[in-house]
C-alpha positions as CSV (number, residue, x, y, z in Angstrom):
1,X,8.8,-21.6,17.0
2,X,10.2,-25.0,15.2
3,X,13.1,-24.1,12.2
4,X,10.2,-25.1,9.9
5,X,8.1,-22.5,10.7
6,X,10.7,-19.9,10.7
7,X,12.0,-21.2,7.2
8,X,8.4,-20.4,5.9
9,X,8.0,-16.9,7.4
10,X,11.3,-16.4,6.3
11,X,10.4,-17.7,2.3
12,X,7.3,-15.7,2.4
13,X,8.8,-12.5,3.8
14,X,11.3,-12.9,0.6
15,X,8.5,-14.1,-1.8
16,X,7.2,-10.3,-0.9
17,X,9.9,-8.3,-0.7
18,X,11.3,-9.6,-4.4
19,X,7.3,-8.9,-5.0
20,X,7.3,-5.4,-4.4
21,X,11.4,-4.8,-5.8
22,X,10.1,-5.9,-9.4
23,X,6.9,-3.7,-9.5
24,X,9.4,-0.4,-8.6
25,X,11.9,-1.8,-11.0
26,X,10.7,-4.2,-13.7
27,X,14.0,-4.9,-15.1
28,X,16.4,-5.7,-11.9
29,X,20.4,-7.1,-12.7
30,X,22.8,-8.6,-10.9
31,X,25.4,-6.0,-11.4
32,X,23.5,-3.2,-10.3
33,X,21.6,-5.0,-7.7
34,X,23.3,-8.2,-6.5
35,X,21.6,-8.9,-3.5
36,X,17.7,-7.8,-4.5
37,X,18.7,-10.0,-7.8
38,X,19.9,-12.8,-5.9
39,X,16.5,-13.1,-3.5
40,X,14.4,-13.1,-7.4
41,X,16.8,-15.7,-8.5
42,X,15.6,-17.7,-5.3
43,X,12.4,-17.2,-5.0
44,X,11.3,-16.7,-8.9
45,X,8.9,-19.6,-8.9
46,X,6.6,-18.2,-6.3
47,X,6.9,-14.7,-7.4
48,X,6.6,-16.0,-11.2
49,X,3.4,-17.6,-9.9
50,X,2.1,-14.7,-8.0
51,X,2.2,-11.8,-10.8
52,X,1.0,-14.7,-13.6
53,X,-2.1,-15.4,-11.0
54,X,-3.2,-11.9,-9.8
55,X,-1.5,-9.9,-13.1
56,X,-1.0,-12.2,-16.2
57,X,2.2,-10.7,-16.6
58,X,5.5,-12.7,-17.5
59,X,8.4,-12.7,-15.2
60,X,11.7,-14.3,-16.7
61,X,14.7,-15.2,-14.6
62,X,17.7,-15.7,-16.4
63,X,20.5,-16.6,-13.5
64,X,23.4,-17.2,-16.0
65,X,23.0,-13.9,-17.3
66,X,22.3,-12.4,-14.5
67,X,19.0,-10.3,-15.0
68,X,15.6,-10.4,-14.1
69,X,12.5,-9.2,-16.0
70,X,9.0,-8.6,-15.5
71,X,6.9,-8.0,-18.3
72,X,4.1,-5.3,-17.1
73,X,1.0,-4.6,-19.9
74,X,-1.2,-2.5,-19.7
75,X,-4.8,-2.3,-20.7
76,X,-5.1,1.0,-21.3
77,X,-2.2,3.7,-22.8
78,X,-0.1,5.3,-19.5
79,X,1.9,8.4,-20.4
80,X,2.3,9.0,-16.6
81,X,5.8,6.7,-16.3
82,X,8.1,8.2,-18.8
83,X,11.8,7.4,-19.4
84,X,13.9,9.9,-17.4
85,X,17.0,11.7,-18.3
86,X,19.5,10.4,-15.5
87,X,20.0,14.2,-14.2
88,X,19.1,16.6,-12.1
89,X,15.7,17.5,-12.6
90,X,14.9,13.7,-14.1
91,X,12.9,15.7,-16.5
92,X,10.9,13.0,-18.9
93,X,12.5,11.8,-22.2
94,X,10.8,14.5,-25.2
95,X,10.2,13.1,-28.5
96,X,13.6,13.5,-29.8
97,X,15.4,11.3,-27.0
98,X,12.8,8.6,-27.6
99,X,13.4,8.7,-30.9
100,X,17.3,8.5,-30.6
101,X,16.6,5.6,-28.4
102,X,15.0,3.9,-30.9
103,X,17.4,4.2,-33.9
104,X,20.2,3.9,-30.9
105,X,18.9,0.6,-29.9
106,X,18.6,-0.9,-33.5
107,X,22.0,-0.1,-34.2
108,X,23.3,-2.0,-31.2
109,X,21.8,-4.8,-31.9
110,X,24.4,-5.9,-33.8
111,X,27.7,-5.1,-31.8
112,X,29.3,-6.7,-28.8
113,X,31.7,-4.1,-28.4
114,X,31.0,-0.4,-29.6
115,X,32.5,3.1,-28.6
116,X,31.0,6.1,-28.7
117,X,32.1,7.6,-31.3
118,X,31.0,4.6,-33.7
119,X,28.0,4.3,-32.2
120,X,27.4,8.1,-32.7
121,X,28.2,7.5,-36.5
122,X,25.9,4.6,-36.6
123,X,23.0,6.6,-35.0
124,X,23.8,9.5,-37.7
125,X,24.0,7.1,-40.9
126,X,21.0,5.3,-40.2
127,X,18.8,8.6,-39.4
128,X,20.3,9.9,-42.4
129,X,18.8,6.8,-44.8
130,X,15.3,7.6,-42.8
131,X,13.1,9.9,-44.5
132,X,11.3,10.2,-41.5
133,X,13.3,10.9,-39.0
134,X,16.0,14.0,-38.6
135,X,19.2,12.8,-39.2
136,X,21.6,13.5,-35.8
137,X,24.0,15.8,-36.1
138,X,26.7,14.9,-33.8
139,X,28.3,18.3,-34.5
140,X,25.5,20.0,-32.3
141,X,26.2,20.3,-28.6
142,X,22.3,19.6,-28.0
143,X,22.0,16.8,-30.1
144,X,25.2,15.2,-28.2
145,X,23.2,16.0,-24.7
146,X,20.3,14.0,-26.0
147,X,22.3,11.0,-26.8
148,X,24.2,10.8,-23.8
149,X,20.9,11.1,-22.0
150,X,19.9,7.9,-24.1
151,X,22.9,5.8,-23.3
152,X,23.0,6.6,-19.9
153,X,19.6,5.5,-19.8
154,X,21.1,2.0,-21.3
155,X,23.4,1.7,-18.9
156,X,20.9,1.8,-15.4
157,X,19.5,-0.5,-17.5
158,X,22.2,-2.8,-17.7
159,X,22.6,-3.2,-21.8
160,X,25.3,-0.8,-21.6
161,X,28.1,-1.4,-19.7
162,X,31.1,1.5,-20.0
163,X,34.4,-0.4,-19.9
164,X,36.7,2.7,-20.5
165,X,36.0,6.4,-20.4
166,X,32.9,8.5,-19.5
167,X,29.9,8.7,-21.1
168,X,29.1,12.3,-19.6
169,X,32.6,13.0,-21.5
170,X,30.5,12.9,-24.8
171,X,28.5,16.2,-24.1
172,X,31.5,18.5,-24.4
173,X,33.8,16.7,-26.5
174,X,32.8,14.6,-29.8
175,X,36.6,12.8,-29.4
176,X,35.7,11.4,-26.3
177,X,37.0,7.9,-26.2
178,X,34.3,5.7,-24.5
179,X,34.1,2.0,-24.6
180,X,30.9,0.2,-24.0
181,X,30.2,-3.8,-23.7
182,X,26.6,-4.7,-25.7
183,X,23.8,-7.2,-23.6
184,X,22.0,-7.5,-26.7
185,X,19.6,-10.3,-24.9
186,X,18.8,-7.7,-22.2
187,X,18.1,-5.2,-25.0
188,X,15.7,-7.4,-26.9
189,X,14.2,-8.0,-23.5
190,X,13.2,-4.1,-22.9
191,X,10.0,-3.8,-25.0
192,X,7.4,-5.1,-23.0
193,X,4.4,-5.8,-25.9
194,X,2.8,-9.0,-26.0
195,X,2.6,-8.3,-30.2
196,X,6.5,-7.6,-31.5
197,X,5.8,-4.0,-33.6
198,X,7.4,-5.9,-36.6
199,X,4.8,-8.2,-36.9
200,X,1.8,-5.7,-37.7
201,X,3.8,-5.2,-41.1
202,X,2.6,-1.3,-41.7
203,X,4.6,0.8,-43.9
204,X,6.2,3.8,-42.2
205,X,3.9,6.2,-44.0
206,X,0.6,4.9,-42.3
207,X,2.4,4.9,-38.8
208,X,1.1,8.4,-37.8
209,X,-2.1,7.8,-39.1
210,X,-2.9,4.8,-37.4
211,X,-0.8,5.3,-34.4
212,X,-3.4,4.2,-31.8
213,X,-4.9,1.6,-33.8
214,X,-1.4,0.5,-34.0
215,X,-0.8,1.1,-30.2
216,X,-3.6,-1.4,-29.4
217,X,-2.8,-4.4,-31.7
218,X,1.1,-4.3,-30.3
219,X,-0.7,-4.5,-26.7
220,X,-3.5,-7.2,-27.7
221,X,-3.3,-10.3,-25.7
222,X,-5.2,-13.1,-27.7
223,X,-5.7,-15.6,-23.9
224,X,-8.5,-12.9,-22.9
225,X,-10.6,-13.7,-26.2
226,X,-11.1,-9.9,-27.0
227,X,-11.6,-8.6,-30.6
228,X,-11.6,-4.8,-29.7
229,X,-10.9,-4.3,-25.9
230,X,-14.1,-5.1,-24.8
231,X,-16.1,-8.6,-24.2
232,X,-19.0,-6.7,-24.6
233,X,-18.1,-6.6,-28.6
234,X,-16.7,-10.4,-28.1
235,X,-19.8,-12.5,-27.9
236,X,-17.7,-15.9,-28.1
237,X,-15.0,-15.5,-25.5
238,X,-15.9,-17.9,-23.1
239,X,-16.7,-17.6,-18.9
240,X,-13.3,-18.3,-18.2
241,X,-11.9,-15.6,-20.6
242,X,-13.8,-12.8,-19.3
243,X,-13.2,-13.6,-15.5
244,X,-9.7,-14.0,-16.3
245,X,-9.7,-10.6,-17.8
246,X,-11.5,-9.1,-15.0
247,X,-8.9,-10.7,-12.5
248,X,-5.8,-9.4,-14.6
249,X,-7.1,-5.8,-15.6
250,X,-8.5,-5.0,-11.7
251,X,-4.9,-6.4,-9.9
252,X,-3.0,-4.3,-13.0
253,X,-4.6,-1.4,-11.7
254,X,-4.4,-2.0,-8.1
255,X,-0.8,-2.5,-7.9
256,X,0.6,0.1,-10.7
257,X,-1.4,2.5,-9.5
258,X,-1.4,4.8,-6.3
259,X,-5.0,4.3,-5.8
260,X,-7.7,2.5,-6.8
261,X,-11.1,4.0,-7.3
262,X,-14.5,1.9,-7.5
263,X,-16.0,4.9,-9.9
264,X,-12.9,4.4,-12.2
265,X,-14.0,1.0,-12.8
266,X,-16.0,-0.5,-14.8
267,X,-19.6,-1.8,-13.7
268,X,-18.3,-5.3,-14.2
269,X,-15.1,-4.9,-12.9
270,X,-16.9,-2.9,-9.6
271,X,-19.0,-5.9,-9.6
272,X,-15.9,-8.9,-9.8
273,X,-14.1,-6.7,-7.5
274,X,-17.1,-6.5,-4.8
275,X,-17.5,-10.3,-5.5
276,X,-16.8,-12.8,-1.7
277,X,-14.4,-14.3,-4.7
278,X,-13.0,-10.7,-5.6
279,X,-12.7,-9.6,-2.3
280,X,-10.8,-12.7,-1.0
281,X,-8.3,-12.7,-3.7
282,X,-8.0,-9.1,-2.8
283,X,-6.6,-9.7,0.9
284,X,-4.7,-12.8,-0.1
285,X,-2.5,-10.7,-3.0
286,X,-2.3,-8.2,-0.1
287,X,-0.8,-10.2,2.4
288,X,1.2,-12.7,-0.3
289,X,3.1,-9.2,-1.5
290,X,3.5,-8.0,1.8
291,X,1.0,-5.0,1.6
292,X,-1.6,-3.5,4.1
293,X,-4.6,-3.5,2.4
294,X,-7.3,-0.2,3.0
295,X,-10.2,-0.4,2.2
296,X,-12.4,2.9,1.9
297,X,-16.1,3.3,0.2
298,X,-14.5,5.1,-2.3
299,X,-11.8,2.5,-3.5
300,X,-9.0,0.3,-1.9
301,X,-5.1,0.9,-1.7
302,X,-2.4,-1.3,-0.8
303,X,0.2,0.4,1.2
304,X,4.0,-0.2,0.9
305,X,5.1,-0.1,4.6
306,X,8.7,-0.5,3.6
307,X,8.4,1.8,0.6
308,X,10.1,-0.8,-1.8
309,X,7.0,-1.0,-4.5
310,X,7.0,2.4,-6.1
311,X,9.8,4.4,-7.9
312,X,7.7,7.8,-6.8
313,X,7.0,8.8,-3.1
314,X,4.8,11.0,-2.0
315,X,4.9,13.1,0.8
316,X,8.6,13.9,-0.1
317,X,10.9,16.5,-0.1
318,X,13.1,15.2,-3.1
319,X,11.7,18.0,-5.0
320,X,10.4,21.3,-4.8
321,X,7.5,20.5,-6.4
322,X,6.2,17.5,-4.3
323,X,6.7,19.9,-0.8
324,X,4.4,22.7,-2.8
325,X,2.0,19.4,-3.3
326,X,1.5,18.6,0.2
327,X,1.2,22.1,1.6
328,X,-1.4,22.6,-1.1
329,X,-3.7,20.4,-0.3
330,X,-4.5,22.6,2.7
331,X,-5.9,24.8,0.1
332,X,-7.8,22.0,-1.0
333,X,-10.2,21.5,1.5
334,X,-12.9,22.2,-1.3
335,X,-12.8,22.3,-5.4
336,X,-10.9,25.2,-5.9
337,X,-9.7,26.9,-9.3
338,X,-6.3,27.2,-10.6
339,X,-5.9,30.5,-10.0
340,X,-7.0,30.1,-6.3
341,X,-4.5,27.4,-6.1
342,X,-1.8,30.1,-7.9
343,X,-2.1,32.9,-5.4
344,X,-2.0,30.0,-2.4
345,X,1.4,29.4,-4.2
346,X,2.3,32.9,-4.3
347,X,1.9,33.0,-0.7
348,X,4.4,30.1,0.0
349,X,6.9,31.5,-1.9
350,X,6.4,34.4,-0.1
351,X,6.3,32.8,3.4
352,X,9.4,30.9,2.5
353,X,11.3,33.2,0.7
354,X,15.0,30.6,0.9
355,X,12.9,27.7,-0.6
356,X,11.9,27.1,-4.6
357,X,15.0,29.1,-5.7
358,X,14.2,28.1,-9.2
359,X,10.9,29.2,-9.5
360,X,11.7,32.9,-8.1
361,X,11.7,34.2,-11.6
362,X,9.2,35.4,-14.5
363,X,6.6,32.8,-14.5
364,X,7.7,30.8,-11.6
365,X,4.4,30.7,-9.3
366,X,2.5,29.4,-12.6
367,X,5.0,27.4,-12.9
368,X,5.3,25.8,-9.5
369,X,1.4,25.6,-9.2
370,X,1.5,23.2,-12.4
371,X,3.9,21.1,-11.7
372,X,2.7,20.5,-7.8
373,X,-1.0,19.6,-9.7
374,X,0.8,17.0,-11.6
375,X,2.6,15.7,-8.7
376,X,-1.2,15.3,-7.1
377,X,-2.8,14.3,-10.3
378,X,-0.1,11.5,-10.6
379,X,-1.3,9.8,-7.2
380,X,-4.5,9.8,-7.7
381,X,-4.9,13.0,-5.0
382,X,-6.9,15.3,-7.5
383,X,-8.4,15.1,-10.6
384,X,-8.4,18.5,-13.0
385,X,-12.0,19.1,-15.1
386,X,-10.7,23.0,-17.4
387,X,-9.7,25.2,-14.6
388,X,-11.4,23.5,-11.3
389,X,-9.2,21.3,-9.5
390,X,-11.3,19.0,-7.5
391,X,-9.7,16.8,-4.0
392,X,-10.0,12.9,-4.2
393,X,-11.1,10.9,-1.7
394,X,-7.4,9.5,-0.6
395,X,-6.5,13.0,-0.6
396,X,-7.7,13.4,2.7
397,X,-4.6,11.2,4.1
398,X,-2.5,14.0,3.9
399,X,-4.5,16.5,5.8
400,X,-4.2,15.5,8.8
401,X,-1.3,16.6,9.9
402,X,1.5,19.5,11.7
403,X,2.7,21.8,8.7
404,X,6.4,22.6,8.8
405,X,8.7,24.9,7.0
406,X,9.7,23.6,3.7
C-alpha cells in the first residue's frame, strides 16, 4: 500500500471518528479533551461538510479558543436528553435548576472573573427583581445544592473554569471561597436555536401561554421554506426546499436517534428515504461516519462499533435500571401489561436478593419496573399505549442471548 493511500485511510478514519465524538458530545474543548479536540481542529472541514450535507446543522471550530461546537436542531420537541446533575444517580435537571441556569447564565455574562459567593448574590438579586421567578435563597441548604448542580454543569462544559477552591464546598458552607474564570463566548455558544429567544420580542406574561408557539418560532429555520412545519401548508417553497428538508429531518433522526422506524416517518419521508437517491446517501453517510449500517423491514440503524456516538449505552450495567431492562425483555416476548412486567420485577429482586439495594424498600419494584420502561422506551425497544407495553422490532437484538446474574 503507497503512503498516499494510507494518508487517506488514515484522514477518513479521523473524519469519522471526530464524526461520531461530536454527535456524543456537541460541545467538545480543548481542556477537557485535548486530543479528540485536536483531531476536530484537523479535520473540521470535512466533518463541517458532512453534518451541513446529511444534517444542516452548523459546526464551528474555533482553534484559538480552543472549543468546538456543533449546533444540533431538532424538528420536533425532545425531552428525552435532559441536562444532568453531575452526581451519582445523574438524575435530570427539574424545573428549578433549569431555571437557576438561566438567571445563572445571564448574570455571567458580564464577568471575567466571579466567585461564588458573588455570583450567588447576583443569582439572588436578579431573581428577586423577577416577578416571575422565586427569588434564591442562598440561606437554604437545597437551594445551594441546586446551584452547585448548575455550575458544575458549567464547568463540563468548559464556561466555568474553578481557579481556587471547590465548587462541591458551596453545598455545606455559604463562605466557601471559590474562584471561577468566565468563557463568556463559549456561554453565548450553548443555546443551540436557529431564532435567538430575544428576537420574538414577547412580554414575560404571554410566555406560558404561548410556550409552544414560542418553542417553534425559536426552532424555525427559514432555508427549508416552511410557514408552519409542514410543506404541505407551504405551497411556494420550491423542489429544492422540500428535498432539502426531507434530507435534513430523515439523517437528524437517523443519527440522534437509537433507531429508526419506517412507520415513524412520514409517507414522504418513507418515500425520500426508500428513494435509489435516499438509499445511496444512506450507505455513503454510513460508511463516511464510520457506522455499519442495518437495514431491517421495519427501519434502519447505524451501529457504533467503537461506541464513541452516543452518551447512553445500552446493554449496560452502569445502572441498576438498564440490567432490570435487559433481563426484562425476556418477559417481553409478547405485549404485556405493566403489572405483568411488575411481578417479573418482583421476581428478580427476589432471585437476586444482593442486587438493586435501593429499590428494596416501600415502593421499590414499582419503582424499578418504571424506570427500566424508560430505559427501553429511550432506545426505541418498546413503546407504552395506557398500561400495555408492547416490544419493537429492534427489541429482538437483545434476546438472543445467555442470561447472567446481575
Amino acid at each position: 500500500m503507497s503512503l498516499t493511500n494510507q494518508l487517506v485511510i488514515a484522514e477518513r478514519e479521523e473524519v469519522a471518528r471526530g464524526i461520531r465524538a461530536l454527535l456524543a458530545k456537541p460541545l467538545i474543548g480543548e481542556r477537557g479533551s485535548p486530543e479528540t479536540f485536536d483531531l476536530i481542529r484537523r479535520r473540521r472541514e470535512p466533518i463541517r461538510q458532512w453534518f451541513d450535507y446529511y444534517c444542516g446543522w452548523t459546526l464551528t471550530v474555533e482553534p484559538r479558543l480552543g472549543y468546538a461546537r456543533l449546533v444540533k436542531v431538532r424538528a420536533a420537541v425532545d425531552p428525552s436528553r435532559p441536562a444532568r446533575r453531575l452526581r451519582s444517580g445523574r438524575a435530570a435537571f427539574d424545573r428549578r435548576r433549569y431555571v437557576l441556569l438561566c438567571v445563572a447564565a445571564a448574570e455571567l455574562l458580564t464577568v471575567p472573573v466571579t466567585t461564588i459567593g458573588l455570583l450567588a448574590g447576583r443569582v439572588a438579586h436578579a431573581s428577586a427583581a423577577d416577578d416571575l421567578v422565586t427569588t434564591f435563597d442562598v440561606a437554604s441548604r437545597a437551594e445551594r445544592l441546586a446551584f452547585v448542580d448548575v455550575l458544575k454543569l458549567l464547568e463540563s462544559y468548559g464556561v466555568l473554569q474553578t481557579a481556587d477552591g471547590d465548587t462541591e464546598s458551596f453545598v455545606d458552607d455559604v463562605t466557601a471561597k471559590v474562584l471561577f474564570r468566565v468563557d463568556a463566548t463559549l456561554l453565548l455558544r450553548m443555546l443551540a436555536a436557529p431564532v435567538g429567544p430575544s428576537q420574538l420580542a414577547v412580554p414575560a406574561d404571554d410566555v406560558a401561554l404561548r410556550f409552544e408557539e414560542l418553542l417553534e418560532a425559536v426552532s424555525h429555520e427559514q432555508r427549508y421554506g416552511l410557514s408552519s412545519g409542514r410543506h404541505e401548508d407551504t405551497p411556494s417553497a420550491s423542489d429544492v426546499q422540500r428535498n432539502l428538508w426531507l434530507r435534513h429531518t430523515v439523517f437528524r433522526r437517523l443519527v440522534d436517534d437509537p433507531v429508526l422506524y419506517f412507520a415513524e416517518l412520514t409517507a414522504e419521508e418513507r418515500a425520500y428515504l426508500g428513494s435509489p437517491t435516499g438509499r445511496q446517501l444512506l450507505r455513503r453517510a454510513a460508511e463516511q461516519g464510520g457506522f455499519v449500517l442495518e437495514e431491517r423491514a421495519e427501519g434502519v440503524l447505524l451501529v457504533d462499533v467503537d461506541g464513541l456516538a452516543t452518551d447512553e449505552k445500552f446493554p449496560d450495567d452502569g445502572s441498576n435500571a438498564k440490567v432490570a431492562a435487559l433481563l426484562l425483555l425476556d418477559a417481553l416476548d409478547e405485549p404485556r401489561t405493566t403489572d405483568y412486567l411488575q411481578k417479573a420485577t418482583a421476581k428478580l429482586l427476589k432471585r437476586f436478593p444482593r442486587w438493586a439495594k435501593t429499590y428494596r424498600g416501600k415502593d421499590g419494584v414499582r419503582r424499578l419496573t418504571v424506570d427500566a420502561l424508560a430505559v427501553l422506551t429511550g432506545f426505541g425497544l418498546v413503546r407504552i399505549e395506557a398500561e400495555l407495553v408492547r416490544p419493537l422490532p429492534a427489541a429482538a437484538r437483545y434476546t438472543d442471548r445467555n442470561e447472567e446474574a446481575p
